[in-house]
TORLOVEX-351436 format. One record per residue (C-alpha): x, y, z; chain. Coordinates in nm, 4 decimals. Example, Ala and Ser with C-alpha at 12.3 -4.5 7.8 and 13.67 -1.06 7.14 Angstrom:
% residues 2
<rogu u="1.2300" v="-0.4500" w="0.7800" chaine="A"/>
<rogu u="1.3670" v="-0.1060" w="0.7140" chaine="A"/>
//
This chain:
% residues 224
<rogu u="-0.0588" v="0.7749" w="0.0073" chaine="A"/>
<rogu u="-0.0171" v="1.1028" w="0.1327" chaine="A"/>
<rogu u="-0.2780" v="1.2393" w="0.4063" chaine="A"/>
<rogu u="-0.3823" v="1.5345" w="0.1440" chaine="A"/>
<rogu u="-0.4478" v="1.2457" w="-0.1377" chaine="A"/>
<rogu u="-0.7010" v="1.0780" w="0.1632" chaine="A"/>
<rogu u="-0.8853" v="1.3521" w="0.2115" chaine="A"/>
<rogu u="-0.9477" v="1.4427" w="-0.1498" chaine="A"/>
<rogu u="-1.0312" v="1.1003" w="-0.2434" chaine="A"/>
<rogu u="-1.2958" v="1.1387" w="0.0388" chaine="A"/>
<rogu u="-1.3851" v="1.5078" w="-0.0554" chaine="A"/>
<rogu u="-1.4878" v="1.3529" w="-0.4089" chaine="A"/>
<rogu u="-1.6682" v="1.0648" w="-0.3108" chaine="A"/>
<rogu u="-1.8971" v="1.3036" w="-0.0974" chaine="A"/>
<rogu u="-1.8786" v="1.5816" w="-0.3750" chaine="A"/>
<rogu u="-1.7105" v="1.8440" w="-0.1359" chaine="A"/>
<rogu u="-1.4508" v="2.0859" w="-0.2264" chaine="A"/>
<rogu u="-1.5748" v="2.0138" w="-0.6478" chaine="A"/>
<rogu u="-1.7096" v="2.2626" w="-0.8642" chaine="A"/>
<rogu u="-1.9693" v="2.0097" w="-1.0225" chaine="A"/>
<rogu u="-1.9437" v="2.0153" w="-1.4183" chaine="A"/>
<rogu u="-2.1711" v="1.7600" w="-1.5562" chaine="A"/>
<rogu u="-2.3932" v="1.5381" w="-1.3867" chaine="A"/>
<rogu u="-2.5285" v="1.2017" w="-1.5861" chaine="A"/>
<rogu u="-2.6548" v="0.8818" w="-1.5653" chaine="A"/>
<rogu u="-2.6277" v="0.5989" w="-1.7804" chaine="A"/>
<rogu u="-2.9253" v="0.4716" w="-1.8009" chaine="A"/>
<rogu u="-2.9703" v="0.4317" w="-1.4825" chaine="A"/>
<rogu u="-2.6606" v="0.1756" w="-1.4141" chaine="A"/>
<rogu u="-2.4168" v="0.4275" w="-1.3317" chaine="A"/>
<rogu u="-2.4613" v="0.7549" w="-1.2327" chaine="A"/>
<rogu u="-2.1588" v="1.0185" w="-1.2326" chaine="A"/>
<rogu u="-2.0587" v="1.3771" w="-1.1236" chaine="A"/>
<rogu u="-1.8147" v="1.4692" w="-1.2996" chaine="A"/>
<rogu u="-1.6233" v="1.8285" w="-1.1893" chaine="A"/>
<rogu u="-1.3156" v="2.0279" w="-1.1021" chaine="A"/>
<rogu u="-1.1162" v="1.9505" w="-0.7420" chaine="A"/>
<rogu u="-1.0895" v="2.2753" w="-0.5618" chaine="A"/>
<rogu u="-0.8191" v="2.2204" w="-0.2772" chaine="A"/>
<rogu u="-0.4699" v="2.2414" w="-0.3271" chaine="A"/>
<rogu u="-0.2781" v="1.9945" w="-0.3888" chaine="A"/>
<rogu u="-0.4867" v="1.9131" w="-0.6215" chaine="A"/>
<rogu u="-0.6324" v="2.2096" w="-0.7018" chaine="A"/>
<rogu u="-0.7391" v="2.1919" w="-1.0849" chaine="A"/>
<rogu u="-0.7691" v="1.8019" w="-1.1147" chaine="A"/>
<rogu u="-1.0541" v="1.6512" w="-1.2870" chaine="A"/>
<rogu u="-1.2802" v="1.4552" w="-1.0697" chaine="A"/>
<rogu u="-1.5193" v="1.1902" w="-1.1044" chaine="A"/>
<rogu u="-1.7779" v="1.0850" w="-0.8508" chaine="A"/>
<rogu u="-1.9625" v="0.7512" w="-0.9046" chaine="A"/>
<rogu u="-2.3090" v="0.7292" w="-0.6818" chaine="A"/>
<rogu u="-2.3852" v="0.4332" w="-0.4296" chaine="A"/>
<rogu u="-2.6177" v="0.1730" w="-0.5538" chaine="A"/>
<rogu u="-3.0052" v="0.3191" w="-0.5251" chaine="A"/>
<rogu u="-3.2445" v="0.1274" w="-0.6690" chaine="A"/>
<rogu u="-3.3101" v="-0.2190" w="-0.8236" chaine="A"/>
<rogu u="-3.1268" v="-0.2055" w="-1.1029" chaine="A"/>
<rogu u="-2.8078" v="-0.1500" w="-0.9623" chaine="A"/>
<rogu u="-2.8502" v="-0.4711" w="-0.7094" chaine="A"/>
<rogu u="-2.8735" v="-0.6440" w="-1.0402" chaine="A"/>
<rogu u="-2.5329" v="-0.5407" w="-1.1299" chaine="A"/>
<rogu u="-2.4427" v="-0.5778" w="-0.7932" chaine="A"/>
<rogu u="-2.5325" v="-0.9919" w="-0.7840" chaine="A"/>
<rogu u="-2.3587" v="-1.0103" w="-1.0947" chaine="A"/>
<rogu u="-2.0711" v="-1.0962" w="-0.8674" chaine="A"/>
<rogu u="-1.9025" v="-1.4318" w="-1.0744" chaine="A"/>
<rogu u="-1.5722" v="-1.3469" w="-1.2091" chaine="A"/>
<rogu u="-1.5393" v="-1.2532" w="-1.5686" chaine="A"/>
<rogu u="-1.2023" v="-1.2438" w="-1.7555" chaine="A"/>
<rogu u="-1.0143" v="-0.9799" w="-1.9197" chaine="A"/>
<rogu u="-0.6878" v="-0.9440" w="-2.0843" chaine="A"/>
<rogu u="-0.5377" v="-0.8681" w="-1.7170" chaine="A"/>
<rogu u="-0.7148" v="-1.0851" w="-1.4812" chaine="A"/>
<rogu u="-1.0834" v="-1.1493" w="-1.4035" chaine="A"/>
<rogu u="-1.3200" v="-0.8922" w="-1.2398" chaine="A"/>
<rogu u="-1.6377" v="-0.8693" w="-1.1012" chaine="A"/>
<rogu u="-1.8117" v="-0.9192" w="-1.4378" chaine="A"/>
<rogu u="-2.1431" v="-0.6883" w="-1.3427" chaine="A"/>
<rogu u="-1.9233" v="-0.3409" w="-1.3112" chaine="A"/>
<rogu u="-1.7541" v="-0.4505" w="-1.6090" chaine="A"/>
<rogu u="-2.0104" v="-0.4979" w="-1.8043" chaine="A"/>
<rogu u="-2.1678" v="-0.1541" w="-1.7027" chaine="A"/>
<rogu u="-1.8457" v="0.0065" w="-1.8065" chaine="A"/>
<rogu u="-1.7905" v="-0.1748" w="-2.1158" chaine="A"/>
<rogu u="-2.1345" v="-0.0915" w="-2.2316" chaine="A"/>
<rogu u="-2.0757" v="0.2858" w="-2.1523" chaine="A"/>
<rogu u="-1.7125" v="0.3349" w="-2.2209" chaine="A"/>
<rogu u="-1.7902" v="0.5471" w="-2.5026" chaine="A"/>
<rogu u="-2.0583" v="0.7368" w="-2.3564" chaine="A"/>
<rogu u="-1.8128" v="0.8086" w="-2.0648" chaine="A"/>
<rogu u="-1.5271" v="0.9128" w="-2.3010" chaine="A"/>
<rogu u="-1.7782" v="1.1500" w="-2.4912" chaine="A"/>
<rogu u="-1.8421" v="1.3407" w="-2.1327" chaine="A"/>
<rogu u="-1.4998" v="1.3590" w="-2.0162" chaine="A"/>
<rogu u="-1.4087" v="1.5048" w="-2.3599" chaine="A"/>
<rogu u="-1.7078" v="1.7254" w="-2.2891" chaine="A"/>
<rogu u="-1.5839" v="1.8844" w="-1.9705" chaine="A"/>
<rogu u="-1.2352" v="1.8904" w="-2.1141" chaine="A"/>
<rogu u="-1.3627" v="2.1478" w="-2.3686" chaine="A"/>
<rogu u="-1.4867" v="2.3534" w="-2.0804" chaine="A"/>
<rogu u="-1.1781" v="2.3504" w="-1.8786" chaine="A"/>
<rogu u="-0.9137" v="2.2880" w="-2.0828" chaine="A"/>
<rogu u="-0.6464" v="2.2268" w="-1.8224" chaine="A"/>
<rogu u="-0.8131" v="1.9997" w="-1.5954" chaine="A"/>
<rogu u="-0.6788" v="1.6542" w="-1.7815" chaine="A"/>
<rogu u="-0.3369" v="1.7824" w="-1.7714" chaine="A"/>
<rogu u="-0.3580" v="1.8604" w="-1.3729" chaine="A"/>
<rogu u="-0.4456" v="1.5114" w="-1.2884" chaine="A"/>
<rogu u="-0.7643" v="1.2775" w="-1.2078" chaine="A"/>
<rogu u="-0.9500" v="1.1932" w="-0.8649" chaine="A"/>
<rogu u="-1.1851" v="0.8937" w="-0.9029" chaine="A"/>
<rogu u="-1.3739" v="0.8083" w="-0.6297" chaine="A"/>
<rogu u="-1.7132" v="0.6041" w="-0.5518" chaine="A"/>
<rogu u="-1.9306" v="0.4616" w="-0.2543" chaine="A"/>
<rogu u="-2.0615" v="0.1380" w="-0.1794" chaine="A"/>
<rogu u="-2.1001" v="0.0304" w="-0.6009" chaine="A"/>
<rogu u="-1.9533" v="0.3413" w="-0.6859" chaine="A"/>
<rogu u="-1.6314" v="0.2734" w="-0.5138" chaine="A"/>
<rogu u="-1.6539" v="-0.0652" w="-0.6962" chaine="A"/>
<rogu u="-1.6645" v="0.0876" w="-1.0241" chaine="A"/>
<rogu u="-1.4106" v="0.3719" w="-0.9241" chaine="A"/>
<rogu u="-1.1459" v="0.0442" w="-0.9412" chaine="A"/>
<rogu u="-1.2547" v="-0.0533" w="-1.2586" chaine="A"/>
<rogu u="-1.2655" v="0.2602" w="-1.4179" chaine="A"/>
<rogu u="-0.9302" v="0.3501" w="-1.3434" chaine="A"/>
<rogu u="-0.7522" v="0.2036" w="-1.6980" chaine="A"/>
<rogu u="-1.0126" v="0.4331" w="-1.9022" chaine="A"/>
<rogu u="-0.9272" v="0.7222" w="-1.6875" chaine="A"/>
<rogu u="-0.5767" v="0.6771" w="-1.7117" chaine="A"/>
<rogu u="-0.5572" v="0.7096" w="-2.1307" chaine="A"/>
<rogu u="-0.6648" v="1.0758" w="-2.0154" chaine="A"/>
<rogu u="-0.4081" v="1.1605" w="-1.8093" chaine="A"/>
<rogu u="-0.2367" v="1.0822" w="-1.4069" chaine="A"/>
<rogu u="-0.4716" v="0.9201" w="-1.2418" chaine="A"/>
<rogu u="-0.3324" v="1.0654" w="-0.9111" chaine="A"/>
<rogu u="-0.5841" v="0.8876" w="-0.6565" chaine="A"/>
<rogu u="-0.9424" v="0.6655" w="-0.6466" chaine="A"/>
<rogu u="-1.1021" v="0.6488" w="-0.3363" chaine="A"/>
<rogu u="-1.3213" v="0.3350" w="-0.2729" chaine="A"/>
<rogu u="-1.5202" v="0.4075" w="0.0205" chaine="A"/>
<rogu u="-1.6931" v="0.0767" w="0.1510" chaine="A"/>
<rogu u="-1.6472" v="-0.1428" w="-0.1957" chaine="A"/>
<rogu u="-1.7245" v="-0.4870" w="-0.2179" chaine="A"/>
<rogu u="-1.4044" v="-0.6902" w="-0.3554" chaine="A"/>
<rogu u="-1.4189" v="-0.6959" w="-0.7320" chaine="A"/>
<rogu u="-1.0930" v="-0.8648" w="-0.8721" chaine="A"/>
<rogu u="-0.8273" v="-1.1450" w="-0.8419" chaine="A"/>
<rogu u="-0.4733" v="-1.0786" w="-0.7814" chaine="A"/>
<rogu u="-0.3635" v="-1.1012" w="-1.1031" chaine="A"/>
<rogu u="-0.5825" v="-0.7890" w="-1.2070" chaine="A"/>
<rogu u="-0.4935" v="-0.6347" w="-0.8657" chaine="A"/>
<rogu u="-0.1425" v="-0.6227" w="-0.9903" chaine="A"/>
<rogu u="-0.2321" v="-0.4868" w="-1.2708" chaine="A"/>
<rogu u="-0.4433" v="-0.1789" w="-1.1191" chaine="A"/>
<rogu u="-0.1150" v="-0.1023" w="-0.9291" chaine="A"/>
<rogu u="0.0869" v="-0.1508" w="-1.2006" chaine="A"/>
<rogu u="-0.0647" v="0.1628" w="-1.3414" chaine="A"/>
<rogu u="0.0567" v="0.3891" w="-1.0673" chaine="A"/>
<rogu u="-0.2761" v="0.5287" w="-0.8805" chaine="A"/>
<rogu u="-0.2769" v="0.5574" w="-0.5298" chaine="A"/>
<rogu u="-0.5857" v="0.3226" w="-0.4012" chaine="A"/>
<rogu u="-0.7866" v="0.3720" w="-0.0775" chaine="A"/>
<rogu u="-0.9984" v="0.1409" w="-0.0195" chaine="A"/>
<rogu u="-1.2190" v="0.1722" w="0.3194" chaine="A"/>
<rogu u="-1.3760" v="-0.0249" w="0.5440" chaine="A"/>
<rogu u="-1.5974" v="0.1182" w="0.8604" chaine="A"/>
<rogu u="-1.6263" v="-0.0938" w="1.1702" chaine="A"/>
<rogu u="-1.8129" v="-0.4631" w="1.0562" chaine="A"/>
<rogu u="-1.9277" v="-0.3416" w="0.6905" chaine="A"/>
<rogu u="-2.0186" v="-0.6438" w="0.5695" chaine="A"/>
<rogu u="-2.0098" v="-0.5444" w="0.1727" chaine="A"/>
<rogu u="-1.6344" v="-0.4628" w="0.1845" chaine="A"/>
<rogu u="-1.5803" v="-0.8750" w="0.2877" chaine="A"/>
<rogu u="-1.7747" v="-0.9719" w="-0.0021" chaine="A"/>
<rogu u="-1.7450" v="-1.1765" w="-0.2392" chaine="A"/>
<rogu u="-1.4975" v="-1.3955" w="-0.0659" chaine="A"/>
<rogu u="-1.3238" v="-1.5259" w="-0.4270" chaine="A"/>
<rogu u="-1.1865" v="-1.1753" w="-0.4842" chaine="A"/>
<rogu u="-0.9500" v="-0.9164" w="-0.3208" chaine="A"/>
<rogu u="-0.9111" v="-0.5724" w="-0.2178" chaine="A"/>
<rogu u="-0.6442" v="-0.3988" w="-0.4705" chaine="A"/>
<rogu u="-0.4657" v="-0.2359" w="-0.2236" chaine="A"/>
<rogu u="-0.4668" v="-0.1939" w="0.1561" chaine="A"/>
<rogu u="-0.7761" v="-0.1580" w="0.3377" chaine="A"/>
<rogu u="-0.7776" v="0.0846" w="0.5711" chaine="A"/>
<rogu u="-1.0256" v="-0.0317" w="0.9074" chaine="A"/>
<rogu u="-1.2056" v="0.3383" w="1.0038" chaine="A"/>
<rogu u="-1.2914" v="0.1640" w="1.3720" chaine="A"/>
<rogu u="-1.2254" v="-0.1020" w="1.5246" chaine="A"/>
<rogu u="-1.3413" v="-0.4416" w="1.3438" chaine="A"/>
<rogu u="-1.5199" v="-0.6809" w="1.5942" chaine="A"/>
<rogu u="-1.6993" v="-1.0294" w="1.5288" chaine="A"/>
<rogu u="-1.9942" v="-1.0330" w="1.2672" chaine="A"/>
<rogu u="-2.0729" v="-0.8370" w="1.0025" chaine="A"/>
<rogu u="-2.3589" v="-0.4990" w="0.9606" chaine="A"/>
<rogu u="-2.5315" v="-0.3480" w="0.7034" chaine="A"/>
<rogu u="-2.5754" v="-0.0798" w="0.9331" chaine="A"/>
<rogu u="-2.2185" v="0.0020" w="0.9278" chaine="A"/>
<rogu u="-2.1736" v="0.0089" w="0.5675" chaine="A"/>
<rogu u="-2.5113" v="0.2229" w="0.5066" chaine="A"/>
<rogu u="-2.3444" v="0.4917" w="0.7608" chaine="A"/>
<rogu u="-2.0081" v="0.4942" w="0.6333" chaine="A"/>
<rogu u="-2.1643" v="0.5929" w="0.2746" chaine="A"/>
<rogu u="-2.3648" v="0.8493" w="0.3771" chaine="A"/>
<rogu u="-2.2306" v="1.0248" w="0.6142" chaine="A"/>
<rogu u="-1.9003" v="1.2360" w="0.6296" chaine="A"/>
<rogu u="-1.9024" v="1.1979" w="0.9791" chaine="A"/>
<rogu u="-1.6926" v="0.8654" w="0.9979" chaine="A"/>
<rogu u="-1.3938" v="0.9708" w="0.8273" chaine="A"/>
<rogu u="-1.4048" v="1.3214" w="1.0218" chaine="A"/>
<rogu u="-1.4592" v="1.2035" w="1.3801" chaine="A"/>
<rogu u="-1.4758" v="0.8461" w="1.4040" chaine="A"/>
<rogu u="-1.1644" v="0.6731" w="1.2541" chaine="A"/>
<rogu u="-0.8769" v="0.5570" w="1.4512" chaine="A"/>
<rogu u="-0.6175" v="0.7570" w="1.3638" chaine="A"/>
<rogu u="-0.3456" v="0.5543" w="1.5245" chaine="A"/>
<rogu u="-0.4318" v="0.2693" w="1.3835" chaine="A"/>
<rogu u="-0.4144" v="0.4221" w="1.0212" chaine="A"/>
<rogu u="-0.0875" v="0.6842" w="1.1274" chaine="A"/>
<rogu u="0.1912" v="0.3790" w="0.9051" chaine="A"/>
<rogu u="-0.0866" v="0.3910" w="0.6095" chaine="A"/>
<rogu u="0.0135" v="0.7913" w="0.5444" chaine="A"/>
<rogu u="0.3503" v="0.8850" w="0.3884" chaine="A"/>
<rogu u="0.5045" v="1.1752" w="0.5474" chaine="A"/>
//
């Protein structure tokens, strides 16, 4: 992953640099931003920004943590039941916005989510990509939410995955029978025991991936 494809995965996750489109929520369960990316490289891609969780429903999903199967693996079967149920809805918007900028499909995707949004961001990846490149999803502070079978298959499709996790975030070590699909970059240094506090700032704030990560430590993650 290139340096420019980190910062725009992190520019959509905290809607900056995005000419916002459509905002809607699925009843409730998920709730998107779709838009336009405005910095080059990717100037022109279409972007989607799933919200962290933010009220009770979504901690339902979010305890619906047991593995469910699919034809590539099994996944955290909460998420993918929330995008099963909306797939079309979802398809219907992104057609939608399509209409209104009728390039944007053809310049690429950006996916990105916090906390439960980052978790969906993963699993919405093989929808997005019968639209076009998915070029990058951020994940920013997701809990785990497949095996390795279906990790292989996420990479398989040929999106560049960021997956973050700030300091002792205790959601991104959760739940302990699945895995991260792709490197995990640590923004800070990772110490005994695990915070909610960290993984509430790391969502809302900006600040961490501007200021506080250690950019050493993440230098080999970059291609140059």
């Amino acid at each position: 992953m290139t340096r420019e494809a980190f910062l725009a995965a992190v520019d959509v996750a905290f809607n900056d640099n995005v000419t916002k489109v459509l905002k809607k929520s699925y009843d409730k369960a998920i709730d998107v931003q779709y838009g336009i990316y405005n910095k080059n490289p990717f100037a022109g891609c279409f972007t989607v920004n799933l919200k962290p969780t933010s009220g009770l429903l979504d901690w339902w999903y979010n305890i619906l943590a047991f593995p469910k199967k699919t034809d590539h693996g099994r996944v955290m079967a909460g998420y993918q039941k929330e995008i099963e149920k909306y797939r079309n809805q979802i398809i219907t918007d992104i057609i939608t916005v399509s209409k209104q900028y009728p390039k944007c499909l053809a310049e690429g995707i950006i996916v990105s989510g916090r906390s439960k949004g980052a978790g969906e961001a993963i699993l919405l990846v093989p929808t997005l990509s019968d639209f076009g490149t998915v070029y990058v999803c951020g994940a920013i502070e997701p809990p785990k939410v497949c095996d390795h079978k279906y990790a292989e298959y996420l990479n398989s499709l040929g999106t560049d995955i960021l997956i973050t996790s700030y300091r002792n975030d205790i959601l991104t070590a959760l739940p302990p029978w699945f895995e991260h699909p792709a490197q995990v970059v640590q923004l800070g240094k990772r110490t005994h025991g695990l915070s909610f506090k960290d993984h509430r700032r790391a969502t809302e704030s900006r600040e961490v991936f501007e200021k506080e990560f250690d950019r050493e430590r993440i230098s080999a993650f970059f291609d140059y």
